[in-house]
Steps between C-alpha positions, in 0.01 A plus 500: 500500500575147348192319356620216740507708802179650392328132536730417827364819666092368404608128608614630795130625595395222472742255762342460838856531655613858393401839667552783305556827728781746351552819660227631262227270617586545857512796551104545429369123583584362848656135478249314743666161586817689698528328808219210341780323242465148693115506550382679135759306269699242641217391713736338779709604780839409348821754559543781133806591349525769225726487186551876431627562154393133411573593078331143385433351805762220480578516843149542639320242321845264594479579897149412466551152345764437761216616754180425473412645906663829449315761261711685209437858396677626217496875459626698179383758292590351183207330380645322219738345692300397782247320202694211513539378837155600579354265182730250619402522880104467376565209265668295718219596774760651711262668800702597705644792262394836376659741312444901611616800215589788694788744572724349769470840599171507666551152605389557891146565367414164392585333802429562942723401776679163527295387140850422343756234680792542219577694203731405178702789296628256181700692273369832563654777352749677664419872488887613540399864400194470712498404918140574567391239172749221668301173586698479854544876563381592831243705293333204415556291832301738676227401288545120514481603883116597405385134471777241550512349837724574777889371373340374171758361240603678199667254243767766244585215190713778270768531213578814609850540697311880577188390608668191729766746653240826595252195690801362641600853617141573585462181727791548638436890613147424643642125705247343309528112524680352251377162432689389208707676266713350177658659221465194291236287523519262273889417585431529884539120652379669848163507413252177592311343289137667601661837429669394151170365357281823579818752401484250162248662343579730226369802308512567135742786610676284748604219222639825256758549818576173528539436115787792504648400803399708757512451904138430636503670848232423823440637818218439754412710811240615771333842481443592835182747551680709737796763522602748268643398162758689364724500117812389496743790388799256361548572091453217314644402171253451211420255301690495147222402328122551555153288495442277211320631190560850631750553261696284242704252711740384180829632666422400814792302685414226738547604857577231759 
């Protein structure tokens, strides 16, 4: 390990808004504020939504600017990364965020019922080789089921024409409600203003898409609690290219 991640991991320690519970920790120490998030940290009553697979935290440190009554939870296991928005979130006395550096999956053990309102997936990898390691498989909305209220929103902002097309396919199996779905945001004059300005913010990875030309793509909809969810069995064409920094992206062609 890095010198630099070496004194990222002991800063880390020391910031009042990180929790550090990988799969090693909890597996032997019991993580006591489940179901206590709002009274223990945030010390108010205000609605939580999670950023799982938050990378630097651009996006949960940016919701929480926007607003100040709603608390932000950025979840990751990448400690590095999450350094950043969690140095930034404590030096601009940002308390209404924390950041928590877990495995996404053991998730449903941090939080109880109806603790989480809505849940962001920015830019998470797609998993094509992999349905059960998805972000929006049914594997993993059974778990969001755990703790996000009844019809909670999950917000998909993606690259991927994979990752869009399998949630599509996966909303559309299960009748989920579709609240809003675009397959590019920033050229898509449908959208008011309210929904531009929070879909504005951007990741690191987010502005490498953009800088080669690539389609952002959004969808929003409800995860009802009840009925029995089910995959889609539709093939669906991969991506010709894969995550940035996973591989040298010098011959990559712009996709639009």
């Amino acid at each position: 390990m890095s010198k630099g991640k070496l004194q990222k991991f002991a800063e880390m320690e020391t910031f009042k808004n990180v929790f550090q519970y990988p799969f090693s920790v909890i597996a032997t120490t019991p993580f006591e504020m489940k179901g206590r998030w709002r009274e223990d940290y945030f010390h108010n009553d205000n609605p939580i939504i999670l950023e799982l697979g938050c990378g630097k935290g651009e996006y949960t440190v940016g919701l929480a600017r926007l607003f100040p009554d709603i608390n932000f939870i950025g979840v990751d296991i990448k400690g590095a990364r999450m350094h950043k928005g969690a140095k930034e979130a404590l030096e601009e006395g940002l308390a209404n965020v924390a950041f928590l550096r877990t495995n996404i999956e053991i998730i449903d053990r941090f939080f109880a019922e109806d603790e989480v309102a809505e849940i962001w997936l920015t830019f998470s990898d797609p998993q094509m080789k992999n349905v059960h390691k998805r972000l929006t498989s049914t594997f993993f909305m059974e778990r969001y089921r755990k703790f996000l209220v009844d019809k909670g929103i999950i917000h998909l902002k993606t690259d991927s024409n994979f990752l869009f097309t399998y949630t599509r396919l996966m909303v559309e199996k299960n009748n989920l409600p579709l609240l809003l779905s675009t397959t590019d945001l920033y050229h898509d004059d449908s959208l008011d203003e309210a929904t531009k300005g929070i879909l504005s913010i951007q990741t690191h990875y987010e502005q490498q898409w953009i800088e080669r030309g690539l389609n952002i793509k959004y969808m929003k909809f409800l995860l009802p609690r009840e009925g029995q969810l089910q995959e889609s069995e539709v093939e669906i064409e991969l991506d010709d290219y894969r995550s940035y920094k996973r591989y040298s992206r010098s011959d990559v062609q712009a996709r639009v």
